[in-house]
Each structure stands twice: as structure tokens, then as C-alpha cells.
C-alpha positions as CSV (number, residue, x, y, z in Angstrom):
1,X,-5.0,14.1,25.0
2,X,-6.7,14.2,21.6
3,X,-9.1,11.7,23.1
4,X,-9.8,13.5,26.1
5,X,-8.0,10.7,28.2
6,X,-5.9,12.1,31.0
7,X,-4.6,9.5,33.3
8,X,-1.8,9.9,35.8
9,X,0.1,6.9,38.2
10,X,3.4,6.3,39.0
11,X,3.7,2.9,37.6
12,X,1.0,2.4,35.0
13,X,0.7,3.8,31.9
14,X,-2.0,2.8,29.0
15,X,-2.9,3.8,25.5
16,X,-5.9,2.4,23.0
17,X,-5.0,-0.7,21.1
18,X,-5.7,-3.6,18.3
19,X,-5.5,-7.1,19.0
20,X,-5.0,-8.9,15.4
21,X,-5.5,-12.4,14.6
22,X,-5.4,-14.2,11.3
23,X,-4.7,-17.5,10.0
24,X,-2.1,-17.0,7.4
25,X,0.9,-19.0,7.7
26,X,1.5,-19.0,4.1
27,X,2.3,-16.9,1.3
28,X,-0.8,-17.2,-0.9
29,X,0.6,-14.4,-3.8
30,X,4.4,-14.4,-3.4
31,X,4.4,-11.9,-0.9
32,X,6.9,-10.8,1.7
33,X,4.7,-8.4,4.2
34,X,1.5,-8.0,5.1
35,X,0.4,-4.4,6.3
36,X,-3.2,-3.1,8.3
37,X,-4.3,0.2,7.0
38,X,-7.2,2.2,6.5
39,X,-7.5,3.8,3.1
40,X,-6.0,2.6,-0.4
41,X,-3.4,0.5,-0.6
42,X,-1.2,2.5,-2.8
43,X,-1.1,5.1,-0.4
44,X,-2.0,3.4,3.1
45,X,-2.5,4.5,6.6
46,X,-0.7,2.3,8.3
47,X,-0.9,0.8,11.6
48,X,1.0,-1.9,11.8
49,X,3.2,-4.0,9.4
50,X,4.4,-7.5,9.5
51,X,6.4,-10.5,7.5
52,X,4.6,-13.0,5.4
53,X,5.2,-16.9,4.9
54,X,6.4,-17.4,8.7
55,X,4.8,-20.7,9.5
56,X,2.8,-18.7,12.1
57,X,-0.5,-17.4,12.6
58,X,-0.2,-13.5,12.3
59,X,-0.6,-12.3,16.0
60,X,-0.1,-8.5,17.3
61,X,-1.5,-6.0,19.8
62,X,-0.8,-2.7,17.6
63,X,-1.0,0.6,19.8
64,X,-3.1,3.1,18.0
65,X,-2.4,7.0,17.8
66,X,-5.1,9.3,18.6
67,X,-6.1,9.6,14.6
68,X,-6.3,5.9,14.4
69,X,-9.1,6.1,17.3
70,X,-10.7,8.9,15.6
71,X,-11.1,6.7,12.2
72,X,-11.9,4.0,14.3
73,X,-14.9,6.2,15.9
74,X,-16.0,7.3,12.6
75,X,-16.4,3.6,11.3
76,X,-13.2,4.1,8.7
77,X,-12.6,0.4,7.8
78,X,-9.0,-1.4,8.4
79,X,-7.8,-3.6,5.7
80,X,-4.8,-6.2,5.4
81,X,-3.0,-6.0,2.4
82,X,-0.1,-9.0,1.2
83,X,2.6,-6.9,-0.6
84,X,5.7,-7.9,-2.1
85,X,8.4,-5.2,-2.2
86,X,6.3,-1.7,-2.5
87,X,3.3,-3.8,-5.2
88,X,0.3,-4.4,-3.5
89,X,-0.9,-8.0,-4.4
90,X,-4.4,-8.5,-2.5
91,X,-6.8,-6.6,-0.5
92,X,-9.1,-7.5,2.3
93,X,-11.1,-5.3,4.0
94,X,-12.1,-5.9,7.8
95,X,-15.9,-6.1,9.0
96,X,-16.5,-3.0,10.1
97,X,-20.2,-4.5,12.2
98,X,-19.8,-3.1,15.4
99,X,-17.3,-0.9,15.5
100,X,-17.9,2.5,15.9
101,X,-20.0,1.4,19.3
102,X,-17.6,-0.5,20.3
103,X,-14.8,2.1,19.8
104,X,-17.0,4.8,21.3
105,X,-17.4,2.3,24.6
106,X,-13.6,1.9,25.0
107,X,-12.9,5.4,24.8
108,X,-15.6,5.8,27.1
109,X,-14.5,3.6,29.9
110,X,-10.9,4.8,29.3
111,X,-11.6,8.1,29.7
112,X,-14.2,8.3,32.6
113,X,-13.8,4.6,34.8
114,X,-10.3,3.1,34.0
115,X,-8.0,5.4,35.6
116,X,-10.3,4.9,39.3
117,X,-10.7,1.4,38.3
118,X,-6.4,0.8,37.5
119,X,-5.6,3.1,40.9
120,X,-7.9,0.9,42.9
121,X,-6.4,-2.5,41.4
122,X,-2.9,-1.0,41.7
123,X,-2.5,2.0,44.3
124,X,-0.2,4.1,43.3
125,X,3.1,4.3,44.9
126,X,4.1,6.9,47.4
């Protein structure tokens, strides 16, 4: 509701989210996590937090809380961060080209086309 998204159907329910995608099957610094945030590492807002040194490529689709759209909006960049333990041990910061526009066109279409678009796909039941 902080996005000004209301939505209602009996069998489909939806929030905002992240698709993330990197290449980093191995541990480049020792570490044992890898976290997205916005803001410093030391003290991060984070939305989502995985294990480093899998063998795999670092795939997720990370819901986001209302605040997390709002930073999005406001063009707040997301970083990764590798940390072993509680130490960060390298930064990067994601591009950031792009993404207010594109965050104000999702919330867009979510709140004024997808709920009509969704109940026409999928009629809800009763």
C-alpha cells in the first residue's frame, strides 16, 4: 500500500521484485557470503543475502519491500558486497543507468494496468 498498489484476486498475488545475475562461482577474497545492499557496507540495507564459492553462478529473484522501491525510485544505488564472517572484503556498486525510469514504469504498470491485465489472463474464481 505504500506504493499505492492495491490489487485483489482470489488466486494471484504479486509484489515488486529483483532479478540478480552474476558470474561468480568462485571466492575471489576468502569470502563466505555475498550480500545486495544499498548504503555502506558496514551498516547495509539489505535485500538479499547469499553463499559464496558454490560452483554456481549467483541467481535470485529477491522480493523488495515498499522502502526498497522507494530507494529504487529515487536512484539509491545497490551494491554486492563479498564478506567473510561480519568483515566486508570488496565492494561493487551496480549501474544505476536507467533506473529510476525504469522503476517509476514498473510501479506504473503495476499500479494502474496489471491487476485488469492479470484478471483478464486469469479470471478470478467464483
Amino acid at each position: 500500500q505504500a506504493l499505492g498498489l492495491i490489487f485483489s484476486h482470489s488466486t494471484i498475488s504479486f509484489a515488486p521484485g529483483l532479478g540478480l545475475r552474476a558470474a561468480l562461482p568462485e571466492a575471489l577474497a576468502a569470502e563466505d557470503a555475498y550480500i545486495v545492499h544499498f548504503g555502506d557496507p558496514a551498516t547495509p540495507d539489505v535485500v538479499w543475502e547469499g553463499p559464496a564459492g558454490t560452483g554456481l553462478a549467483l541467481e535470485a529473484t529477491i522480493p523488495l519491500e515498499a522502502g526498497h522501491v522507494i530507494r529504487l525510485q529515487s536512484g539509491d544505488a545497490l551494491s554486492l558486497t563479498a564478506v567473510r564472517g561480519d568483515t566486508p572484503q570488496y565492494t561493487i556498486v551496480l549501474d544505476t543507468t536507467g533506473q529510476v525510469s525504469a522503476t517509476q514504469a514498473l510501479v506504473s504498470y503495476m499500479s494502474a494496468q496489471l491487476s485488469a491485465d492479470l484478471n483478464e489472463l486469469i479470471p478470478p474464481a467464483g
